[in-house]
N, C-alpha and C positions, 0 to 999 in steps of 0.2 A: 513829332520828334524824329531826327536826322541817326540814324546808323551811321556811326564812326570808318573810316576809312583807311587803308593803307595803300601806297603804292607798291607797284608789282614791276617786273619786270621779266620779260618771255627771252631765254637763250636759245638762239638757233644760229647757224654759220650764215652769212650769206656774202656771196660773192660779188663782186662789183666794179665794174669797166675801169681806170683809173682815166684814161685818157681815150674821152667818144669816138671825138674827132678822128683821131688818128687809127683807131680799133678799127673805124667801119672806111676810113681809106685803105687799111692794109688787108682787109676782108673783102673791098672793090676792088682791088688790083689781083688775088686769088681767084676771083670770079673767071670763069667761062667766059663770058659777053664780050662783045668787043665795043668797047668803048669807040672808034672812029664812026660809028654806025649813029651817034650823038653829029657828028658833024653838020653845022649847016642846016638841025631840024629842030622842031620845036617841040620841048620833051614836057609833060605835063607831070605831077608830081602832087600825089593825095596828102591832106590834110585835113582831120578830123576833130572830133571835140572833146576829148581824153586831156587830161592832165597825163601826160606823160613825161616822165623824170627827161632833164635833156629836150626835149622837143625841140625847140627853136637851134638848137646846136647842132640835131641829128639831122632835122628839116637841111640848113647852112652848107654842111657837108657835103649833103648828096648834090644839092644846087654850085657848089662850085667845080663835083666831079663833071657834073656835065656843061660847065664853062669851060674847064680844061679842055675838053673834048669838041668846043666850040659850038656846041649847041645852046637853044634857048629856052633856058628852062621856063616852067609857067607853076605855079601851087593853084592847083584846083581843090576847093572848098569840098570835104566829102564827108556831110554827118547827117546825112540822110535828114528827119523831119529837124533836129536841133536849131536851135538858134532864131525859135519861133517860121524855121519854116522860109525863112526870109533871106536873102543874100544881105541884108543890112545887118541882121541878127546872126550872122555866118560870120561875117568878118568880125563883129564883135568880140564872139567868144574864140576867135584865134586871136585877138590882138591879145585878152585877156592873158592868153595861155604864153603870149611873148612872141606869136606869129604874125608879123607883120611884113611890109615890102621892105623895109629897112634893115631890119633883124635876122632874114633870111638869104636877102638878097637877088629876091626874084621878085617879078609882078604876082601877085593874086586875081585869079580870073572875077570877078564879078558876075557871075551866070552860075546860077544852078537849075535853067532848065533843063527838061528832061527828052530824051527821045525812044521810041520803042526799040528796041534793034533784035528782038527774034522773042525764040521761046522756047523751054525748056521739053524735053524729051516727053513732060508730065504733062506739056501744054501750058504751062505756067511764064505770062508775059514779063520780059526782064527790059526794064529802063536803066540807061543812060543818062549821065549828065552829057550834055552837049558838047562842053569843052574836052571830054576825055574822048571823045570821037573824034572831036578836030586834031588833037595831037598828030605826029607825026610817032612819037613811043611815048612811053606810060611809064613811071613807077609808081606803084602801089603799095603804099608804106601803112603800118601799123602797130601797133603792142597785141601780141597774144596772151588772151589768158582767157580762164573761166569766165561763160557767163553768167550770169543773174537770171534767167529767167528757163532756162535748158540747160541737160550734159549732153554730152557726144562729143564724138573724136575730135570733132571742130564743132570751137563755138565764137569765140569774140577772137576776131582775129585779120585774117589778108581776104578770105572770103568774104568776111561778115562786111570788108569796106567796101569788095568789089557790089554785092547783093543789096546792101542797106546804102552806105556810108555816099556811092556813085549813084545811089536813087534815086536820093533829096526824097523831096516829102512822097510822090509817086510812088518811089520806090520803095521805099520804107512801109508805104498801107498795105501795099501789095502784096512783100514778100510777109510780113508780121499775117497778114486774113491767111496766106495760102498756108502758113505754116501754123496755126492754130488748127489744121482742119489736115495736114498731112503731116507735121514734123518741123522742128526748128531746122535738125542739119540736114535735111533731107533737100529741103527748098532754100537753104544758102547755099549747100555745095550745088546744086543742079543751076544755080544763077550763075554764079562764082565760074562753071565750069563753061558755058556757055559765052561768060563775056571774057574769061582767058582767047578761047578763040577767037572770041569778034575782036577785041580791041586791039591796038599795036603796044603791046605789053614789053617791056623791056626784061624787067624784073622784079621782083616781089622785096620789099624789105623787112622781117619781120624780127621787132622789136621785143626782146623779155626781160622783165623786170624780178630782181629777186622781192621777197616778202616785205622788204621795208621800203620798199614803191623805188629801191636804184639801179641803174641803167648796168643789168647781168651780163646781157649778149644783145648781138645784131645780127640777124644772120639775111644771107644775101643769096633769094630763092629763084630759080630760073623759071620761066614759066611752064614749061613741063613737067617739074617738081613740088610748085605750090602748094597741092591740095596734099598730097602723100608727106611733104615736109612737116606743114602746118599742124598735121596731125602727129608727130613726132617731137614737134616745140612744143604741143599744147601739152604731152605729157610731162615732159620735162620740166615745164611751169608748175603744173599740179604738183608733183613730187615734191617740189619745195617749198609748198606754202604751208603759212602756220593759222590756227584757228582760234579762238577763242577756248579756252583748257578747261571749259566748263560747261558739263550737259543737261546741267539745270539753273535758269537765273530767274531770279524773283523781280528783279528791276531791271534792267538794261539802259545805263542813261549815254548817249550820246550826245559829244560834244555839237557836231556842224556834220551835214548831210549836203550832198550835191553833185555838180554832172562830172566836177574834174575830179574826184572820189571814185564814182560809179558811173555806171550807166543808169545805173535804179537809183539815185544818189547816195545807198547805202548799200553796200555788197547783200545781199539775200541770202550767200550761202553763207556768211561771218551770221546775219541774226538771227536764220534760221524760219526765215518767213520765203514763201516765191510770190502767190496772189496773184498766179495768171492762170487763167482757164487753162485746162488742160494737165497740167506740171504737176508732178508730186511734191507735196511740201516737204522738205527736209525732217529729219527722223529728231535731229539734233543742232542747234541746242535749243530745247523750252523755256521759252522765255515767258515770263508771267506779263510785263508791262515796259514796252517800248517809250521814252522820252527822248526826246530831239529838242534842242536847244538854239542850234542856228541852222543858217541857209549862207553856205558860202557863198560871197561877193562873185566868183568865178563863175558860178551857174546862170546869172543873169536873170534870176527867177524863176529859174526854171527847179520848182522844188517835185519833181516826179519822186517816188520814194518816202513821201511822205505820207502816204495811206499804207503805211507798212509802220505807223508809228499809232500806239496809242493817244500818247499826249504831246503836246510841244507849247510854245509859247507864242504870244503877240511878236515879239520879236520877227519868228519865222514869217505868221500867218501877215505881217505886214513887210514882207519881202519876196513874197509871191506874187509871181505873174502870172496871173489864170491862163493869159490867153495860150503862153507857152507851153505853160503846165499841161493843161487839155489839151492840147496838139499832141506832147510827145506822146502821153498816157492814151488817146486812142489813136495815135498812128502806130505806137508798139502793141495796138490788143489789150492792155492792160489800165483799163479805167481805176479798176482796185488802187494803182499803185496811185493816184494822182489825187485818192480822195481826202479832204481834213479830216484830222484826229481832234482830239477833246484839244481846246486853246485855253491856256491859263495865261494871264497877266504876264508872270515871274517864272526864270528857271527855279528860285525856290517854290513857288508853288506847282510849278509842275513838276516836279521832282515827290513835294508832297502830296499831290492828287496820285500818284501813280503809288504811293506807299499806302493812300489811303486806301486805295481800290485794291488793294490782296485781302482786304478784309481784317479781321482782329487778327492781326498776328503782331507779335512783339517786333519792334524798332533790333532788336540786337539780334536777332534770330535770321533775319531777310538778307536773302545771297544779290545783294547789291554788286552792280558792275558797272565803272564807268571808263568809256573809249573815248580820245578826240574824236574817231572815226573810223569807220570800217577800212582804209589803208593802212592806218597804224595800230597795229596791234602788239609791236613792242613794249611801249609802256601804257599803264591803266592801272587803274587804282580797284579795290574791291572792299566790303565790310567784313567787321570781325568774324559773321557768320562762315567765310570761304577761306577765313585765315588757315584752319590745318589741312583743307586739302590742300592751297597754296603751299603749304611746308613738305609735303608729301610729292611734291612736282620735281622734281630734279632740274627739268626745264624752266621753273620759272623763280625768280631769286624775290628774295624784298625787300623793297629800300626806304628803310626812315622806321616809321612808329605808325601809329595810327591818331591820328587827326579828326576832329571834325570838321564836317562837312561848312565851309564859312559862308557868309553871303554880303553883299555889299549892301544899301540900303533902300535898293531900290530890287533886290530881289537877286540880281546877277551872282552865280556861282564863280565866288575867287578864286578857290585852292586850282581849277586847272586855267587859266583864263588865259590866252596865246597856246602860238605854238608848244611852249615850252611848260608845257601843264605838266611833266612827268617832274619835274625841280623844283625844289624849294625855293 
């Protein structure tokens, strides 16, 4: 027996670029820099494996400032082990994300090998991608925000692309083993700060996103400021994020898991799990049983994230690519995160293995929660059980009745099935 459900909906402001384009041109021309220093040189420009709101638009932009300026831009691939590791699995999940030669408007390098170019104060060896050496200047673009697997001042952000994202897979084992054994921010920023001075750095662009995954700000970092900025945006991100309004769940069902979501394919501090050596597990929210029901198409199998789930489906477990999966999970330290959970046939059965497994407790009683995803956490539905803390929320409103839970006949959960799972 299925627990009745209502949807919910979470109130917070958030603010939101109307026009990218034009935001982060009139934010290039405020810059310090002097653009004629573009003239005549071949300016390299990072790109990662983030679903980030705008990407391919924001990517466009900075590639045509430095057309005006008569230089030649280049998009070097920078996701450290992702995309299996591979420059063929590299450009895939940028074309996925809408980053292509066409779309942008620049070549994409094909190389993500690596070269040593010094070492950190701690003795700690920091790689290079090749092509961001050959440039003539650099920009080093990214979305700041919390990580998944560490806090500190800095964490996923313009370091974490110079440190991980410019390592490819070298870099990525490297700085992930030294930082299990010294510190996550300790060993990005000492990477970070070291390849500011080696490489020919133009400027930093660090992207922030408000809570409902849209393009807030851009802000355009000089490279003397980087590190001292980035820890200034990454507060300002935090300040405005919203969480799950519940610090005890009995079920947690997630709709779809994966890399343009997360880095962990499921935010870690939204389900309250980390599962990497070293890390304290989050205090809040406890959750009795994790289900996962897909594997977004954008990840390319790459289902890391999914050893943070109890249960999930055939569905997932046959859209997994080991070979990726194992890669990211130990080039990040984090085998935990990569391992399978219990596999049920059906989202209806894994939905009811995860009810079954709290034990005798009553179907009406159980603080069911269901998210499309750790990004969205505006709309989600919950059961009758969380109905009057829900009414006691100011912040979160509710829309409709309560329903049951429907299924198709072949097991698939209808009530949220698309994007558009918060509507009738």
């Amino acid at each position: 027996m299925f627990p009745n459900i209502i949807r919910i909906r979470q109130k917070a402001s958030a603010t939101a670029i109307e026009n990218v384009s034009r935001y982060i041109e009139e934010n290039l021309e405020k810059t310090s820099f002097n653009f004629s220093d573009f003239e005549g040189k071949k300016v390299g420009i990072t790109a990662g494996s983030r679903g980030i709101s705008n990407y391919s638009k924001i990517l466009k932009t900075i590639v045509d400032k430095v057309k005006d300026a008569k230089g030649y831009p280049i998009i070097i691939p920078s996701m450290g082990s992702h995309g299996g590791g591979t420059i063929e699995g590299q450009l895939e999940v940028l074309a996925s994300l809408g980053i292509t030669e066409n779309t942008v408007g620049a070549p994409i390098a094909k190389n993500i090998h690596v070269e040593r170019i010094g070492q950190t104060p701690g003795g700690i060896p920091v790689y290079c991608n090749v092509e961001a050496i050959k440039v003539d200047k650099l920009i080093v673009l990214n979305r700041v925000k919390p990580h998944t697997d560490f806090e500190g001042q800095i964490e996923s952000g313009i370091c974490k692309m110079f440190a991980i994202g410019l390592g490819s897979v070298e870099g990525c084992v490297n700085i992930h083993s030294h930082a299990l054994v010294n510190g996550y921010e300790e060993i990005i920023t000492g990477a970070a700060e070291l390849m500011i001075k080696q490489l020919p750095v133009a400027f930093a662009v660090a992207v922030l996103e408000n809570w409902k995954g849209e393009t807030a700000d851009v802000k355009i970092l000089l490279p003397c400021e980087i590190i001292e900025k980035e820890k200034e945006v990454l507060k300002e991100v935090k300040s405005s994020m919203i969480k799950l309004p519940f610090k005890a769940i009995d079920v947690l069902v997630i709709g779809e898991i994966g890399k343009n979501i997360s880095g962990t394919g499921m935010d870690t501090k939204v389900v309250g799990r980390i599962m990497v050596k070293g890390q304290k597990e989050p205090d809040y929210p406890k959750i009795g049983r994790i289900v996962v029901l897909n594997l977004t198409t954008e990840s390319h199998g790459n289902a890391i994230g999914i050893g943070l789930a109890d249960i999930t489906t055939e569905k997932v477990f046959n859209s997994i690519d080991i070979r990726s999966t194992s890669l990211n999970s130990i080039s990040s330290m984090s085998p935990e995160q990569g391992r399978l959970p219990c596999i049920l046939a059906s989202d209806k059965e894994a939905i009811h293995s995860a009810l079954l497994t709290l034990g005798a407790v009553d179907a009406h009683k159980v603080r069911l929660v269901y998210i499309q995803n750790t990004l969205n956490l505006e709309n989600f539905a919950v059961s009758k059980a969380l109905v009057d803390e829900v009414q006691k929320n100011e912040k979160l409103e509710v829309m409709g009745t309560l329903e049951e839970m429907r299924f198709e006949h072949d097991g698939t959960l209808v009530n949220f099935r698309g994007d558009n799972y918060a509507k009738h």
